[in-house]
C-alpha positions as CSV (number, residue, x, y, z in Angstrom):
1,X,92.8,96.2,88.4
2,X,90.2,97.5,85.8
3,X,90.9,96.4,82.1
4,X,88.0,97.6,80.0
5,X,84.4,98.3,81.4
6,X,82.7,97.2,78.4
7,X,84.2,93.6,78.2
8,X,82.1,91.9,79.9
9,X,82.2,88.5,78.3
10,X,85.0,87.0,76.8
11,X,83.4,87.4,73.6
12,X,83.1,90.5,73.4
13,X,85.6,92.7,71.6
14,X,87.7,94.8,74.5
15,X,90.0,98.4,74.1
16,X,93.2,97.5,74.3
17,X,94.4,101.3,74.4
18,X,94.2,102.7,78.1
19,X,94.1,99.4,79.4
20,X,96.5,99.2,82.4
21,X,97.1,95.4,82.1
22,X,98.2,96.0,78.3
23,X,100.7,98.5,79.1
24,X,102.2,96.7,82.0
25,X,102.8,94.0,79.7
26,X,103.9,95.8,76.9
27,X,106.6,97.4,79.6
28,X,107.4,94.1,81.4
29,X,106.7,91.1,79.1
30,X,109.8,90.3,76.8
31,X,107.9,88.4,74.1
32,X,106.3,91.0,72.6
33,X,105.0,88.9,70.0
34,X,102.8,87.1,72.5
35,X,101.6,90.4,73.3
36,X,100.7,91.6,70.5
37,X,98.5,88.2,70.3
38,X,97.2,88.8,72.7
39,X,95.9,92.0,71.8
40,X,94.5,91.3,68.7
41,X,92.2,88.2,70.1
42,X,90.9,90.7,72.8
43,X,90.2,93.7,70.6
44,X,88.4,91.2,68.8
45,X,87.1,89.3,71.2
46,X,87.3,85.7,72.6
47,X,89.8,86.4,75.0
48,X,89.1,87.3,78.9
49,X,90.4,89.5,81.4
50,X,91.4,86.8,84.0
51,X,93.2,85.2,80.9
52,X,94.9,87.7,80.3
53,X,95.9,89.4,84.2
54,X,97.3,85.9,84.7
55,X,99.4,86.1,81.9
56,X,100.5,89.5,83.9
57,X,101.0,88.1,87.2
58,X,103.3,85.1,85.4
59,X,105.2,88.0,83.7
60,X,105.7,90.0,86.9
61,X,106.9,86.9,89.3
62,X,109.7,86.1,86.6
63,X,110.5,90.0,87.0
64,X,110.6,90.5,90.5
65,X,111.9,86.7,91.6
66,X,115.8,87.6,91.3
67,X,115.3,90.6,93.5
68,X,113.4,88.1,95.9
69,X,116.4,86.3,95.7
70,X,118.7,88.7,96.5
71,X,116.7,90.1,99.4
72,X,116.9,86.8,100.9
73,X,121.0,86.5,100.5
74,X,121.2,89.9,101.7
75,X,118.6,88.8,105.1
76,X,121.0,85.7,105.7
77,X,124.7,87.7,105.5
78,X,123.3,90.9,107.7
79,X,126.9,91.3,109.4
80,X,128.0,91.7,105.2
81,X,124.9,94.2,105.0
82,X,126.0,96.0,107.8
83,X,129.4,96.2,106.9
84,X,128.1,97.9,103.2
85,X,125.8,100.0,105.2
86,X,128.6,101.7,108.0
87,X,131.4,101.9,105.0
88,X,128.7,103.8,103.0
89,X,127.7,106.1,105.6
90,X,131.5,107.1,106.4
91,X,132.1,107.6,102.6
92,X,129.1,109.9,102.2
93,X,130.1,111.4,105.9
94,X,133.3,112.8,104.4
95,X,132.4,114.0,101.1
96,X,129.4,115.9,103.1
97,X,132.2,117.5,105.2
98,X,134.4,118.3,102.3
99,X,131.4,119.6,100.5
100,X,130.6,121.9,103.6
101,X,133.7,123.1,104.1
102,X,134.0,124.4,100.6
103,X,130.5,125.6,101.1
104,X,131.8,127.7,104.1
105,X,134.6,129.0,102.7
106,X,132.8,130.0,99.3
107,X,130.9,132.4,101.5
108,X,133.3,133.4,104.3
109,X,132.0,131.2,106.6
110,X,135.0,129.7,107.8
């Protein structure tokens, strides 16, 4: 994942702006303070990328780890999954026949 070409050193100062690990934390990282940190030590330097894309990777783990979860409750109760699955379809099944039928009559198809 690119972060800013000109950083090449931790030293150096790096562009925050259009800098795709930035933005995902802005978007996914709840202490925004941090962020904002963050930010300031690499605009002015000091800071490096793999500092910083770990600090992403933590962020997104905590994100996406209660929908791991979940996937692996769902994977053990498949006959529950199933069940939510067959109940779904025949709910959607009739309101797609009701809707057709109102369809057909709407333009004398019936």
């Amino acid at each position: 994942m690119y972060t800013d070409r000109g950083h090449i050193r931790a030293s150096d100062p790096g562009q925050v702006e259009d800098n795709v690990v930035f933005a995902y934390l802005r978007a996914f990282d709840p202490d925004t303070d941090g962020v904002a940190e963050l930010e300031r030590q690499y605009a002015h330097g000091g800071l490096g990328d793999v500092t910083v894309k770990r600090r992403l990777e933590d962020v997104l783990h905590q994100v996406v780890a209660p929908m791991r979860e979940r996937r692996a409750l769902y994977a053990r109760e498949m006959a529950f999954v199933r069940t939510v699955i067959r109940e779904g379809t025949q709910r959607a099944d009739a309101v797609t026949r009701d809707t057709l039928q109102r369809v057909r009559a709407a333009f004398s198809l019936a």
